[in-house]
Backbone as numpy.savetxt, mean C-alpha at the origin, in Angstrom:
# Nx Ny Nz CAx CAy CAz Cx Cy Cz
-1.33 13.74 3.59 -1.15 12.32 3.45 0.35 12.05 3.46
0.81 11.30 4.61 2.67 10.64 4.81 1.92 9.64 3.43
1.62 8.75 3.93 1.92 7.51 2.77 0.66 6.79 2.53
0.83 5.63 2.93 -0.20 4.50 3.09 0.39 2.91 3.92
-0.41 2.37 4.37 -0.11 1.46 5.54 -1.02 0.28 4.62
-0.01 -0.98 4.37 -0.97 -1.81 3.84 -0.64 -3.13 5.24
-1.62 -4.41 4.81 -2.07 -5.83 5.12 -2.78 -6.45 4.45
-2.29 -7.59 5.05 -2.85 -8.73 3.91 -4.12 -9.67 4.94
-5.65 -10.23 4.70 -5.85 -11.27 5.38 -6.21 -12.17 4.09
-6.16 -13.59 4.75 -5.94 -14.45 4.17 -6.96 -15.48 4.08
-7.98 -16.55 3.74 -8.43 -17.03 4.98 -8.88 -18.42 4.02
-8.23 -19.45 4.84 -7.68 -21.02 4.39 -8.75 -21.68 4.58
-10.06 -21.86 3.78 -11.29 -22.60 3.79 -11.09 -24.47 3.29
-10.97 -25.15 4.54 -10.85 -26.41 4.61 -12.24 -27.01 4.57
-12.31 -28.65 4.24 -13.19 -29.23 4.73 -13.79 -28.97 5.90
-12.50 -29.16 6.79 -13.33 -29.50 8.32 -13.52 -28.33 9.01
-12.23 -27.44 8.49 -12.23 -26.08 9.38 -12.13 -24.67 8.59
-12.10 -23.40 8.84 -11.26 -22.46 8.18 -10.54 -21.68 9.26
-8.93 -21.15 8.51 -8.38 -20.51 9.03 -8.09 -19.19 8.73
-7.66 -18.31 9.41 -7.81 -16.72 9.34 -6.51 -16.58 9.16
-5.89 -15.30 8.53 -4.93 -15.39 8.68 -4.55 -13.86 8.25
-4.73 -12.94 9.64 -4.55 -11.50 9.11 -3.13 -10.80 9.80
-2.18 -9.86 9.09 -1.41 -8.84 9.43 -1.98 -7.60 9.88
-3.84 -6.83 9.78 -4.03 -6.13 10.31 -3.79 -5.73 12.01
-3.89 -4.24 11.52 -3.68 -3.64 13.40 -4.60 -4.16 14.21
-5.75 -4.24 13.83 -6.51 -4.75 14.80 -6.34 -6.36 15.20
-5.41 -7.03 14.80 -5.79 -8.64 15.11 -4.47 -9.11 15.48
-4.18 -10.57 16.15 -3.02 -10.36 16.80 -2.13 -10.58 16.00
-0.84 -10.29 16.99 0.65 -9.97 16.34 0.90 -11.51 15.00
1.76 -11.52 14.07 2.61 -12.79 13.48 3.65 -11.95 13.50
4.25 -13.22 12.78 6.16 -13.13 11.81 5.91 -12.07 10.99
4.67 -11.54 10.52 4.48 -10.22 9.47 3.64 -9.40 9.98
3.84 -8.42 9.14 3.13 -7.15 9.84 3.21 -6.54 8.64
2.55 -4.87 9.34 1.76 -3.96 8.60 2.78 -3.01 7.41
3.05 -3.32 6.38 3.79 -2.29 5.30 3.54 -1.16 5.50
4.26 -0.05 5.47 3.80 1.34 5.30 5.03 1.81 3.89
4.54 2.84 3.88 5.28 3.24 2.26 4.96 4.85 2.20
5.84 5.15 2.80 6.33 7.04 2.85 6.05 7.71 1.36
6.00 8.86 1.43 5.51 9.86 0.42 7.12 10.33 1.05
7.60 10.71 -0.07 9.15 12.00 0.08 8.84 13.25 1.01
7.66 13.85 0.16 6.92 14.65 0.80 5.56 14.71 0.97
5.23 14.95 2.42 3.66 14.71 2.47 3.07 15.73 2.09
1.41 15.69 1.49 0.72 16.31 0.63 -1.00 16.36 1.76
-1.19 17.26 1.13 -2.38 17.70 1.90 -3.67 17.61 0.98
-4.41 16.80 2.39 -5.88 16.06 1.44 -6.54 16.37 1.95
-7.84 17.31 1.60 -9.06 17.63 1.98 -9.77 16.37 2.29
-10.53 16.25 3.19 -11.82 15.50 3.58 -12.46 14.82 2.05
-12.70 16.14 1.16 -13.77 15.84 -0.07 -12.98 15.29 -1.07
-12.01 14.75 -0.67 -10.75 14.68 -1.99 -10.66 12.79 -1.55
-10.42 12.23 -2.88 -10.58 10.69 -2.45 -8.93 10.73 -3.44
-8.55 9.53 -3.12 -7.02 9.06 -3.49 -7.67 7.43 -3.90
-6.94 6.85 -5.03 -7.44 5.67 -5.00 -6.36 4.66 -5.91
-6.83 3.75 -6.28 -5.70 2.82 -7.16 -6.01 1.35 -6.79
-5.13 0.68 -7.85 -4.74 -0.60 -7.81 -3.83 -0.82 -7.43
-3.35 -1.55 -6.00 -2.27 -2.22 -6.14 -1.77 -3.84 -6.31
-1.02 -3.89 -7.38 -0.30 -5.37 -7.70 0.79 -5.67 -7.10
1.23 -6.57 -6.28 2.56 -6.97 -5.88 3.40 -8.23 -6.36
4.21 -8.22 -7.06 5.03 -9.08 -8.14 5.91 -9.51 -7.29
6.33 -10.49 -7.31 7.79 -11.19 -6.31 8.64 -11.12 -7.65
9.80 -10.40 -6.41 11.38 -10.43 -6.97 12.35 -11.27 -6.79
13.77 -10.90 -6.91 14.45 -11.69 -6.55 15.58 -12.19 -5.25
14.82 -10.71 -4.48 14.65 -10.65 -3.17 14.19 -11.06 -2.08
13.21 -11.85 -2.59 12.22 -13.04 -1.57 11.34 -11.78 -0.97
10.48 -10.84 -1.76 9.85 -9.84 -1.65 9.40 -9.07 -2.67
8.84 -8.04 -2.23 8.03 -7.42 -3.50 8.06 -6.02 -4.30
8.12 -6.34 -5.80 8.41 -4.83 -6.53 6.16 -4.66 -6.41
6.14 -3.12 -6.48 5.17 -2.77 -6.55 4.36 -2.16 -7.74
3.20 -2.68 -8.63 2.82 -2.09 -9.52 1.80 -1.67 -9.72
1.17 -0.48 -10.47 0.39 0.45 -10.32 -1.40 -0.10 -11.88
-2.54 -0.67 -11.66 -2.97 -0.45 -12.94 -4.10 0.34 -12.97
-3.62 1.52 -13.76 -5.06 2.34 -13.65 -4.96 2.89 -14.98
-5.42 4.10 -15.33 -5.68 4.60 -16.59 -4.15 5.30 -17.16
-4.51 5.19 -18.44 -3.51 6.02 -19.45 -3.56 7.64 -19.25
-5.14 7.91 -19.06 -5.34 9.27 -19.36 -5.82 9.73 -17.57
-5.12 10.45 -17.24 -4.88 10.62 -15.78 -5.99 12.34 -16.17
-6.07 13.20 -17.40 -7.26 14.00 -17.26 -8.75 13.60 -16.98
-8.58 12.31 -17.33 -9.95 11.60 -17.00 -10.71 11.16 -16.00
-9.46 11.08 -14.48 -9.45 11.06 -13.72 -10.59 11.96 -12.66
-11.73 11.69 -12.50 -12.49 13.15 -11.44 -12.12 13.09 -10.15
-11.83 12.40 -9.38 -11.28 12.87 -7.88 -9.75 12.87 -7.68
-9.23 11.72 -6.88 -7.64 11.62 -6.94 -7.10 10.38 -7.73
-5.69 10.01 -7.53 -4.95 9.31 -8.02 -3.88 8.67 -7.52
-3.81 7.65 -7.32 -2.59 7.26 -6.82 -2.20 5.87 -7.23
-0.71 6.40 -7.86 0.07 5.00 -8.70 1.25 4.64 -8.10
1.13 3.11 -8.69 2.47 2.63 -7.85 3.24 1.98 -9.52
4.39 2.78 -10.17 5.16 1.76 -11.48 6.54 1.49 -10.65
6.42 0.11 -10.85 8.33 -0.66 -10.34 8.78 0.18 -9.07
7.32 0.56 -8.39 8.31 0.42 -6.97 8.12 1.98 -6.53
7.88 2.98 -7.72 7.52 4.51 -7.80 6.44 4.60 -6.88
6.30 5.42 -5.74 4.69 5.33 -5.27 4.67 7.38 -5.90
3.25 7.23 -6.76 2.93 8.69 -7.23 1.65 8.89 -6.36
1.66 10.42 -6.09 -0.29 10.84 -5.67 -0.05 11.62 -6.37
-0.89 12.02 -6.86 -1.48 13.08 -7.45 -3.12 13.48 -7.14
-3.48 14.74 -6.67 -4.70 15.03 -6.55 -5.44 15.70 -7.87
-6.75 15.78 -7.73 -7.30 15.85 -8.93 -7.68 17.32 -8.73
-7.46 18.43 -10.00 -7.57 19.65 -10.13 -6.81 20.46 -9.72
-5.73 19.85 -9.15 -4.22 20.39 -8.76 -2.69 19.88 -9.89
-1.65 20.67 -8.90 -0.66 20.29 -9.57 -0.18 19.65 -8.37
-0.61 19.23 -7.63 0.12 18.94 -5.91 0.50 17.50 -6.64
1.47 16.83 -6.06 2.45 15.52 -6.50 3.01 15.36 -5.38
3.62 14.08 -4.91 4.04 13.37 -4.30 4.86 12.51 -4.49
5.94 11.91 -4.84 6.29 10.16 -5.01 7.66 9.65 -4.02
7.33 8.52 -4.04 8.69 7.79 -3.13 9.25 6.77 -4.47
10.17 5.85 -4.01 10.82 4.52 -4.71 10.20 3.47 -3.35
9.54 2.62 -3.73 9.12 1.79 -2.52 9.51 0.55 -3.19
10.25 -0.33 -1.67 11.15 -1.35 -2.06 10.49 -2.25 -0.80
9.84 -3.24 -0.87 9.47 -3.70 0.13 10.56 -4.27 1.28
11.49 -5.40 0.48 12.33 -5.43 1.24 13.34 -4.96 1.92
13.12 -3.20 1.92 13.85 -2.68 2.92 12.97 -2.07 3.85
11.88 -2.10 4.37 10.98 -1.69 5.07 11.66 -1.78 6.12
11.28 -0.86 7.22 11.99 -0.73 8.78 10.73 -0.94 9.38
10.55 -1.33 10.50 9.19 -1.85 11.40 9.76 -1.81 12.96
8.57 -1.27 13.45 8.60 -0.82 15.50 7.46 -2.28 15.40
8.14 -2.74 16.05 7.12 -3.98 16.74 6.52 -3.41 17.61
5.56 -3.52 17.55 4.73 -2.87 18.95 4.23 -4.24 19.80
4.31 -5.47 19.52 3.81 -6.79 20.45 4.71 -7.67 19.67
4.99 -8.65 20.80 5.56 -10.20 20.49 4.49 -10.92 19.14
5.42 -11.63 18.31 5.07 -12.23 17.38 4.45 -13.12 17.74
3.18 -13.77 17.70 2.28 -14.99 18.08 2.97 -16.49 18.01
């Protein structure tokens, strides 16, 4: 596992109409696009091995986002995987290992390959 690739959809339920409003790969290009968020070092995930979490995104004072993590206190309690995000820390940890992972993830420095014109 490099990291994780996030998006947002959105979808604006009017009277008359509704509107969609997705950053996924599959749908067309906007002004935003797809987050990704690197691991330092990538970690190796079996098929049978699940990774999971909450993520919260808090606006800073950056006109962007610190990242936060809510899951359990007691990470032995944990039966498959794990993965936390505190102030921006991205952690994995797999379950029944010592294998670890983490980055500092800062949204607003994200680098992005446009792959299509913005809509």
């Amino acid at each position: 596992m490099h990291g994780l690739a996030c998006w947002f959809t959105v979808d604006f339920i009017g009277t008359a109409a509704t509107v969609v409003l997705s950053t996924g790969p599959w749908d067309t290009g906007t002004h935003w696009y797809q987050c990704r968020m690197l691991l330092k070092q990538p970690i190796a995930v079996n098929r049978s091995q699940t990774v999971f979490g909450n993520l919260h995104f808090t606006a800073n004072n950056k006109f962007s986002y610190d990242i936060n993590m809510e899951g359990t206190s007691d990470m032995m309690m944990i039966m498959t995987g794990w993965i936390g995000f505190f102030d921006g820390l991205c952690l994995v940890i797999l379950d029944g290992t010592s294998i670890s992972s983490a980055n500092t993830i800062r949204l607003q420095d994200q680098m992005y390959h446009y792959m299509h014109n913005a809509a």
